[in-house]
DOVO-693563 format. One record per residue (C-alpha): residue number from 1; y, x, z; residue in one letter. Coordinates in steps of 0.2 Angstrom, whole numbers. Layout:
<lumtors>
{k = NUM | y = Y | x = X | z = Z | r = A}
...
</lumtors>
This chain:
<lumtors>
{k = 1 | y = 178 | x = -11 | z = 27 | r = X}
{k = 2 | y = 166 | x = 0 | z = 36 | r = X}
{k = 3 | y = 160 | x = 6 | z = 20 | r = X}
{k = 4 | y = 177 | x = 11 | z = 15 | r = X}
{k = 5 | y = 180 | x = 21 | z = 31 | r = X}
{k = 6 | y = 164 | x = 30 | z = 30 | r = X}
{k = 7 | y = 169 | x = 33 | z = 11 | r = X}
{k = 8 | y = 185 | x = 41 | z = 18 | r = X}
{k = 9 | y = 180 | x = 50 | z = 31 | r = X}
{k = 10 | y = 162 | x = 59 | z = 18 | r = X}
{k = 11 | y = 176 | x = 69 | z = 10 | r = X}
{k = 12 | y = 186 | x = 71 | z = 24 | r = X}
{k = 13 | y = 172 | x = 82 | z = 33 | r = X}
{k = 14 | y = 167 | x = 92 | z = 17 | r = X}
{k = 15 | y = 186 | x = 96 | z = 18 | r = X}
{k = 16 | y = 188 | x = 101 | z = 34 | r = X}
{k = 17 | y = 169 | x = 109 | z = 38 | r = X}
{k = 18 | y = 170 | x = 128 | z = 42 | r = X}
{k = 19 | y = 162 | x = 142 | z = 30 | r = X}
{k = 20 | y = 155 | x = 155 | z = 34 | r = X}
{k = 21 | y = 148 | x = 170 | z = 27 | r = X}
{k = 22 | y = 138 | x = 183 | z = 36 | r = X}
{k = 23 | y = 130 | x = 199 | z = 33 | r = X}
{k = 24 | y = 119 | x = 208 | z = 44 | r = X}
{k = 25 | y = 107 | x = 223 | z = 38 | r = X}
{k = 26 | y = 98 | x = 225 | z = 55 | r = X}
{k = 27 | y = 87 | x = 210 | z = 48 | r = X}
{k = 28 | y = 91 | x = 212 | z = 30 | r = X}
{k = 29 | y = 98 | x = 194 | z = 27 | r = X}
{k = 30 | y = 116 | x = 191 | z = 17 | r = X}
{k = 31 | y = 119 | x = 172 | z = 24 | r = X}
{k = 32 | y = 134 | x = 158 | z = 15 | r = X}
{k = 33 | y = 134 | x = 144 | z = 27 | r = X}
{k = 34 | y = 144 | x = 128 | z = 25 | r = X}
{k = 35 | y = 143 | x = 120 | z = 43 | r = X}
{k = 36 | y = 132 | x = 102 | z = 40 | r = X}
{k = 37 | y = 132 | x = 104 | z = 23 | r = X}
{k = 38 | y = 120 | x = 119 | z = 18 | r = X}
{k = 39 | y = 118 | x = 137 | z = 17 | r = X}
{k = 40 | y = 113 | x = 151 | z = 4 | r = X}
{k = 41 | y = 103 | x = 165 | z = 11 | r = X}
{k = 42 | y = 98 | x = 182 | z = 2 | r = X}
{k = 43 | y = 84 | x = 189 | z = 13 | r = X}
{k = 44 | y = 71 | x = 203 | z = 11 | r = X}
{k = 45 | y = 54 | x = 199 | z = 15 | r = X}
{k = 46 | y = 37 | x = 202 | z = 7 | r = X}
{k = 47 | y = 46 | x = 219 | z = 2 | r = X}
{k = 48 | y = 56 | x = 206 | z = -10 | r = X}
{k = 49 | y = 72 | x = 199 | z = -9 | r = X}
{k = 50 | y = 73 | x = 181 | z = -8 | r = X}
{k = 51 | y = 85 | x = 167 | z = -13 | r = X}
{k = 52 | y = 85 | x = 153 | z = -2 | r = X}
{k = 53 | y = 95 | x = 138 | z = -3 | r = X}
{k = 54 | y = 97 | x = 125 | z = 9 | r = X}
{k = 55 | y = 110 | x = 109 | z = 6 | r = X}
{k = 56 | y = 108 | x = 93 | z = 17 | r = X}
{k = 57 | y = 86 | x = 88 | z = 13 | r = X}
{k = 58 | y = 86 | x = 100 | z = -2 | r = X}
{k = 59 | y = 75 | x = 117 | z = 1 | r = X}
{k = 60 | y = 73 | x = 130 | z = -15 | r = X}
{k = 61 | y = 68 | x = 146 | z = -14 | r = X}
{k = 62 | y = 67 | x = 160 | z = -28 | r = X}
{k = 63 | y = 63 | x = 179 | z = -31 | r = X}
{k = 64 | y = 80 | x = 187 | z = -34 | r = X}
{k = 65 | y = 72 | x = 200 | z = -49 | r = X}
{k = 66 | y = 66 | x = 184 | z = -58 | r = X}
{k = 67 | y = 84 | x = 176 | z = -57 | r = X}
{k = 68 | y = 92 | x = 193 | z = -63 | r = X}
{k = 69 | y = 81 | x = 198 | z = -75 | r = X}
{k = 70 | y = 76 | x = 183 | z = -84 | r = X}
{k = 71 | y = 76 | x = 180 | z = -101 | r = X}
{k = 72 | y = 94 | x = 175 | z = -105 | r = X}
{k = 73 | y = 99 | x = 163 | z = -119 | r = X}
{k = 74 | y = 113 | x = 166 | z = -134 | r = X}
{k = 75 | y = 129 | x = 163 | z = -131 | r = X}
{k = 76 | y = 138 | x = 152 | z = -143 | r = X}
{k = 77 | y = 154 | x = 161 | z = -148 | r = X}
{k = 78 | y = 170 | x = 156 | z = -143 | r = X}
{k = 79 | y = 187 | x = 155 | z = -153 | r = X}
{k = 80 | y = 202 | x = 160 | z = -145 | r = X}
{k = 81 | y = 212 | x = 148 | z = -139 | r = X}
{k = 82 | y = 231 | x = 143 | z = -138 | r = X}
{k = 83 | y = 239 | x = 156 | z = -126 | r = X}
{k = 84 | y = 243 | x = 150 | z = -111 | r = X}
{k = 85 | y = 256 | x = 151 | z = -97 | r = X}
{k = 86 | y = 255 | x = 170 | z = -86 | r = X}
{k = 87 | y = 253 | x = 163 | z = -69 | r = X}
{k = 88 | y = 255 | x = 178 | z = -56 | r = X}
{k = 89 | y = 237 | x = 179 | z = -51 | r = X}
{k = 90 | y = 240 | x = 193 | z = -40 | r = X}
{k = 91 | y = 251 | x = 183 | z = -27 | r = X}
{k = 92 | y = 239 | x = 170 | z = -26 | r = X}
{k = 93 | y = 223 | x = 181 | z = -23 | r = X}
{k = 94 | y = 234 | x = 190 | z = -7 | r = X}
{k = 95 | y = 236 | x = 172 | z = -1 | r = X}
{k = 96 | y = 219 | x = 168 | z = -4 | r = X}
{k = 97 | y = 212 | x = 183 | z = 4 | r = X}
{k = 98 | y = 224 | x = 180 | z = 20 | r = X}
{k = 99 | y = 216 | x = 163 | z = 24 | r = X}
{k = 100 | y = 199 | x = 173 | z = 29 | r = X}
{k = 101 | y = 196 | x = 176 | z = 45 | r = X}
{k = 102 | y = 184 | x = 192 | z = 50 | r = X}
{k = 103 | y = 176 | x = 183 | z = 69 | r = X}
{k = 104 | y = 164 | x = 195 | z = 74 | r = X}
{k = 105 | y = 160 | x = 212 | z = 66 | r = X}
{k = 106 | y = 150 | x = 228 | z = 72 | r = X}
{k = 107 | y = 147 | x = 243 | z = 64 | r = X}
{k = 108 | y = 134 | x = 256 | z = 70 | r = X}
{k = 109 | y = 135 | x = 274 | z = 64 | r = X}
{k = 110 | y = 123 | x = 290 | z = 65 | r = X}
{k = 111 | y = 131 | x = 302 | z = 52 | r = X}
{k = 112 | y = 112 | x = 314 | z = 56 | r = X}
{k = 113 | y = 125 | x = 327 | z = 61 | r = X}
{k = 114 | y = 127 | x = 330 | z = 80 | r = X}
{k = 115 | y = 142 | x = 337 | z = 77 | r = X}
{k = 116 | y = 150 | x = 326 | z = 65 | r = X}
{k = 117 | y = 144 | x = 313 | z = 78 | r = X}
{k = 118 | y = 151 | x = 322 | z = 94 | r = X}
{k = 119 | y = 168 | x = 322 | z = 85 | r = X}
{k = 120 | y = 168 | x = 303 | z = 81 | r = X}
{k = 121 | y = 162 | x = 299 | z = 99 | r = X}
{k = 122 | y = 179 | x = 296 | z = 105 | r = X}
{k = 123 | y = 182 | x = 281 | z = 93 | r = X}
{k = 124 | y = 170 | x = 271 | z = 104 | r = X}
{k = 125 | y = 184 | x = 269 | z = 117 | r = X}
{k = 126 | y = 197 | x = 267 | z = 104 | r = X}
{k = 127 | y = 207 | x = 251 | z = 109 | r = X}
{k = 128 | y = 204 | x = 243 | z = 92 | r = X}
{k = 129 | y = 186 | x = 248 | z = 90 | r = X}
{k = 130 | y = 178 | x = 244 | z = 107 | r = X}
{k = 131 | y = 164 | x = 233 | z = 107 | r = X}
{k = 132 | y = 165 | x = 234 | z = 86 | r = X}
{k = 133 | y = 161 | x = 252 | z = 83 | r = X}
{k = 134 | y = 145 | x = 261 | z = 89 | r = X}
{k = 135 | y = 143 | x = 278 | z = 84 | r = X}
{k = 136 | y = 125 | x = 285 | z = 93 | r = X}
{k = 137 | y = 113 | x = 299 | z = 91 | r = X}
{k = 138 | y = 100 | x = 290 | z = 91 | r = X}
{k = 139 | y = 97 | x = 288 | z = 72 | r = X}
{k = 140 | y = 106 | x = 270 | z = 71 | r = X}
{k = 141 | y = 115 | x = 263 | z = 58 | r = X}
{k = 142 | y = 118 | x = 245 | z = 54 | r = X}
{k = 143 | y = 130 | x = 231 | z = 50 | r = X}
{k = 144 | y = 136 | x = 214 | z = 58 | r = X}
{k = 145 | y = 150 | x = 203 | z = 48 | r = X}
{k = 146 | y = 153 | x = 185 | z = 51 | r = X}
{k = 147 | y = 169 | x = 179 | z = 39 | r = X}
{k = 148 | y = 174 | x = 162 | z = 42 | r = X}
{k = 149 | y = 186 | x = 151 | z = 34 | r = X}
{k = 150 | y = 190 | x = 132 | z = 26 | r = X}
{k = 151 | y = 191 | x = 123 | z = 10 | r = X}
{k = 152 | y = 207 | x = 115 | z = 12 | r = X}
{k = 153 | y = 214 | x = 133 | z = 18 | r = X}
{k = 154 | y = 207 | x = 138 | z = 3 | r = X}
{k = 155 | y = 215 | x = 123 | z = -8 | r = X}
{k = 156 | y = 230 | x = 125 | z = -1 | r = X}
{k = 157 | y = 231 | x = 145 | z = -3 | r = X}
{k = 158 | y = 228 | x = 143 | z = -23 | r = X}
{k = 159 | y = 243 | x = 127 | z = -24 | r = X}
{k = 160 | y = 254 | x = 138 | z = -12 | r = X}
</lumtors>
């Protein structure tokens, strides 16, 4: 019976777990995070960029120009198919795009024109933009994004 339960509840989790995606350029990383699961990480270092892929005891790591540029096999040729059904695609990516949710972004800005700047200044007091939008003289540009979201929001987006 315990077995059964702990059966149950294994999917329940994956189901439920958060994901997150998150971008930062001060430290050149592109992260893909499913809470206790794993993660995907695209990370400069080594003046490379790095694939790094974490899930549950499982750590790989490759050099993203070998996986881009690598030798690519033939394609066998596909016949067409029977035609199928026109589902409105279109209404279902709007709802899938509405289950994200953005939790935390930052966006620093130096356009290199002190006047351009000086005229932009304003937006850092902006209701909206307060504490998201930084435009400095100080030659600093970067970016913070953490999107976050759920399978079964997901699941349920794409069966809505």
């Amino acid at each position: 019976m315990i077995i059964l339960i702990f059966l149950f509840l294994i999917p329940v989790w994956l189901f439920l777990a958060p994901i997150k995606f998150q971008v930062d350029t001060r430290i050149p990383e592109v992260c893909f995070r499913w809470v206790s699961v794993g993660n995907a990480r695209l990370v400069f270092e080594q003046n490379k960029w790095w694939l790094k892929i974490s899930v549950l005891f499982f750590f790989k790591r490759w050099e993203l120009e070998e996986l881009i540029f690598k030798a690519k096999k033939k394609a066998r040729k596909v016949r067409p198919g029977k035609k199928t059904k026109r589902i409105k695609w279109s209404r279902k990516f709007l709802n899938l795009i509405r289950t994200f949710r953005v939790t935390n972004w930052q966006i620093a800005i130096d356009t290199g024109d002190y006047i351009r700047n000086a005229w932009l200044y304003p937006l850092n007091f902006h209701p909206v933009t307060r504490h998201h939008l930084y435009l400095n003289f100080l030659g600093e540009s970067y970016l913070v994004l953490e999107i976050r979201n759920a399978p079964w929001k997901i699941v349920y987006a794409l069966i809505k």
